[in-house]
C-alpha positions, -999 to 999 in steps of 0.1 A, spaced: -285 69 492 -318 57 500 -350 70 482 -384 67 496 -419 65 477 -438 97 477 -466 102 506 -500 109 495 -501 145 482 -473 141 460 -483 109 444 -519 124 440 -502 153 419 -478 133 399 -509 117 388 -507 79 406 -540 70 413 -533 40 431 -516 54 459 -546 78 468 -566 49 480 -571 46 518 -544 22 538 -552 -12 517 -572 -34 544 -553 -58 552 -568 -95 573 -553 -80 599 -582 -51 606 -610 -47 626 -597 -79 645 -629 -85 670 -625 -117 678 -634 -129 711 -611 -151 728 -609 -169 757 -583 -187 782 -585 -224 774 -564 -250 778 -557 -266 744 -542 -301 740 -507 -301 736 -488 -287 704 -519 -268 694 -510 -229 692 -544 -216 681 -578 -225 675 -605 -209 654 -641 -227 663 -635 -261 650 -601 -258 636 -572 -262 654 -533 -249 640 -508 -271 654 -470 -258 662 -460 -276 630 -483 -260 611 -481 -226 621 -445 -228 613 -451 -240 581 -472 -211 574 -446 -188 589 -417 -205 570 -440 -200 532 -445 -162 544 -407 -161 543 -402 -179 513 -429 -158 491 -423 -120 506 -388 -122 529 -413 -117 561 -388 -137 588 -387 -141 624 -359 -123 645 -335 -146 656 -346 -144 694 -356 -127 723 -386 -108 729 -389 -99 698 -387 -131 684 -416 -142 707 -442 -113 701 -438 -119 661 -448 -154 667 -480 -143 691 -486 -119 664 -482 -146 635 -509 -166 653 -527 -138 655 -525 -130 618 -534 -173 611 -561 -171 635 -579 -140 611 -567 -154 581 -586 -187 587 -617 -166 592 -615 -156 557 -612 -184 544 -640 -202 558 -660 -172 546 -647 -177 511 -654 -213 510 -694 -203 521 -699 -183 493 -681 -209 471 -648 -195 464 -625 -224 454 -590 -222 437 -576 -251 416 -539 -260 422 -534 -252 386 -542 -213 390 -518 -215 422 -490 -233 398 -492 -204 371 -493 -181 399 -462 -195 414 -444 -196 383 -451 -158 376 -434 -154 411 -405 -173 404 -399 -154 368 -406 -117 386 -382 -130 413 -355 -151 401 -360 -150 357 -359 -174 335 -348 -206 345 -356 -200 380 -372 -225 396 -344 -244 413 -336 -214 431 -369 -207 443 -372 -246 451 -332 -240 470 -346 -210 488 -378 -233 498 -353 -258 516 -332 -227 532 -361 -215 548 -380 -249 554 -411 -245 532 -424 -268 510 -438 -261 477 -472 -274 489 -468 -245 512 -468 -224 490 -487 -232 465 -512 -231 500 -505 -199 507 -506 -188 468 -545 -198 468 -553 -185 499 -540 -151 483 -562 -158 454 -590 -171 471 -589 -137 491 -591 -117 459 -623 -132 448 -640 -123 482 -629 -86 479 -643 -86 449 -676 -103 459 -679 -81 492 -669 -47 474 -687 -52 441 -718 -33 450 -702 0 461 -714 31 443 -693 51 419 -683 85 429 -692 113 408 -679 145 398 -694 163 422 -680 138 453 -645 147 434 -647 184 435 -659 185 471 -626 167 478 -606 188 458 -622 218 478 -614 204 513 -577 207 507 -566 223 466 -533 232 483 -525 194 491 -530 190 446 -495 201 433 -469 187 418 -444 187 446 -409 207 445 -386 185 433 -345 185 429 -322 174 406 -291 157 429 -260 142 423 -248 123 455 -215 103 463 -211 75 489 -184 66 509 -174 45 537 -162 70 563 -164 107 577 -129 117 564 -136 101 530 -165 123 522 -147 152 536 -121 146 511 -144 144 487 -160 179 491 -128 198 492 -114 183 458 -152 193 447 -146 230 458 -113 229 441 -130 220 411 -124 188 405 -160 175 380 -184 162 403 -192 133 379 -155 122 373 -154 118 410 -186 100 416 -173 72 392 -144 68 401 -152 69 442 -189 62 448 -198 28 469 -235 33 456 -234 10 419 -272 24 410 -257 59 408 -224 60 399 -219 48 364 -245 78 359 -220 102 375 -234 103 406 -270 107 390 -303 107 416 -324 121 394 -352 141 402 -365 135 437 -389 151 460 -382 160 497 -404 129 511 -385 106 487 -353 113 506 -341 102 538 -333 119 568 -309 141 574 -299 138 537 -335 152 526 -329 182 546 -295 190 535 -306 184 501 -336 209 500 -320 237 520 -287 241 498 -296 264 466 -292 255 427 -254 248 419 -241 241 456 -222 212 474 -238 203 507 -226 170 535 -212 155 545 -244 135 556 -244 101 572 -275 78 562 -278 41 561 -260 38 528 -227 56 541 -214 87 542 -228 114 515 -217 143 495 -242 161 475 -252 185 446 -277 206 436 -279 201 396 -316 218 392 -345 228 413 -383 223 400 -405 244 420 -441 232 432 -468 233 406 -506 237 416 -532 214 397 -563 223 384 -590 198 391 -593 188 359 -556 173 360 -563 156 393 -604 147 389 -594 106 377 -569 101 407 -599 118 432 -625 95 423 -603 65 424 -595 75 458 -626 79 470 -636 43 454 -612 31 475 -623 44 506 -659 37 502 -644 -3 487 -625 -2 521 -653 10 547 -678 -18 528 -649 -46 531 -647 -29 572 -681 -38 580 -685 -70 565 -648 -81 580 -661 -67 615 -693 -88 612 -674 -117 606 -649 -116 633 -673 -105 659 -688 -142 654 -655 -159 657 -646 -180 685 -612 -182 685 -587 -195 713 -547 -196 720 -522 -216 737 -507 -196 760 -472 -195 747 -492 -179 714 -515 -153 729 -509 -121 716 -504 -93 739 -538 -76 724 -558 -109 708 -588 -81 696 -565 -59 681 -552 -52 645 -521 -77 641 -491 -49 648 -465 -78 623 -490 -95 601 -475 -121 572 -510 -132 562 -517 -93 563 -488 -85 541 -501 -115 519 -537 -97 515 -526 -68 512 -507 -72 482 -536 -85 466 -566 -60 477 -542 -42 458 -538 -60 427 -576 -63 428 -579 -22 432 
């Protein structure tokens, strides 16, 4: 059974303050750049005013995007060709930062990008692995120059964030308690259920499953014993507590409109067939503002780091000049990258920074 973070609301209530930020802004945004339709010599993709990005190296780039965050090209097709236009894209904006960072000085030593690489490897692979990350690097065909390239560029962006946002103005109490007051009803701990699933590879399975549930059999004895789903069943079936947006569809449904005790599926999601049960319900619970005031302001920090990182990204791109080979030209060159690995990249670390 598949279980989804909790949308903004919820996560406001259960007291996450990260997640009340606006969207994170990713390199991607407020893509002005002006572009034109010029021949380029041959095996350029893209060029941003002086710099050109060759076929080589835009692959490159692609195949390190893979290597650090699984971001990777469809096999073919039209898909395959608008990820690549909008993977230029995504280059073509990311090099604009960069040469922003680099005028007001930013400058990353290969050492930070090695420790930073290292953390990677022992958050991804554990101790000891760095011959699988460097076995993954020739699956993919990255280097580790790549990445240690694309690790600084990462950190490099954190450092401008933090230069272009540093001036914003705190928000105060009373810029929290207008919020609250333009929507309390959104501030509550949202209901929640306490569900036991079971997953199974077919229709008839699960239907087999309910009926020896109805006849009594323990819904826990048969979750470990049948169960596909590993996370769940050696804790009899165990989910937890989870709220409705946390669930997937059709499961969530079935889930919240069967009462306290009671069986309901089977429901098909992408993890298999499911059977399901009620253990406990946990109604919504309003907030005070006092319980929510921290989480406000931090969301309202966001927004106003966001709108000042806007501007200053707009006023950059606008005086870009930046051109594409035709076989790269995105569909919408001004527009927001729509599959954006150097967005992906940035975003990850306007959040670290937040």
């Amino acid at each position: 059974m598949n279980v989804r973070g909790l949308g903004w609301a919820q996560r406001v209530a259960l007291g996450i303050a990260a997640t009340l930020l606006l969207p994170v802004v990713t390199v991607g945004l407020l893509v002005l750049v002006v572009t034109r339709l010029t021949d380029l010599p041959e095996g350029v993709a893209l060029r941003v005013g002086h710099t050109d990005v060759s076929e080589q190296e835009l692959r490159q780039r692609m195949d390190a995007f893979e290597a650090l965050y699984g971001i990777k090209a469809p096999s073919g097709g039209p898909v395959r060709d608008g990820f690549i236009r909008e993977s230029a894209k995504a280059v073509a904006v990311s090099i604009v930062i960069d040469q922003a960072a680099k005028q007001r000085g930013i400058v990353i030593s290969d050492e930070a990008a090695r420790d930073a690489v290292d953390q990677l490897i022992a958050r991804k692979f554990g101790p000891g692995g760095h011959d699988a990350f460097v076995t993954l690097l020739g699956e993919v065909g990255a280097s580790m120059r790549n990445v240690l390239d694309e690790i600084k560029r990462q950190q490099s962006f954190n450092q401008l964030v933090s230069q272009v946002t540093g001036g914003v103005s705190e928000p105060t109490e009373a810029d929290a308690r207008a919020l609250y007051r333009a929507d309390p009803t959104a501030m509550a701990l949202p209901a929640q259920r306490r569900l036991t699933n079971i997953v199974v590879s077919s229709e008839s399975d699960a239907q087999m499953v309910l009926r020896r549930a109805r006849l009594g059999t323990d819904f826990g004895t048969l979750a470990k014993a049948l169960s596909l789903d590993r996370a769940s069943r050696d804790a009899a079936g165990d989910l937890g507590y989870v709220t409705r947006e946390q669930l997937e569809d059709p499961y969530g449904q079935a889930a919240f409109a069967a009462p306290a005790g009671a069986l309901f599926g089977p429901v098909r999601t992408k993890s298999g067939w499911n059977v399901g049960k009620v253990a406990e319900i946990r109604p919504e619970i309003p907030l005070a503002f006092e319980q929510v005031q921290e989480q406000l302001r931090d969301g309202l920090r966001g927004e106003r780091q966001t709108k000042a990182w806007n501007d200053w990204l707009g006023r950059q791109l606008r005086e870009a000049d930046v051109t594409y080979a035709d076989n790269y030209r995105p569909v919408d060159p001004d527009g927001a990258p729509t599959l954006s690995p150097a967005g992906a990249a940035a975003a990850g670390q306007l959040a670290e920074h937040r």
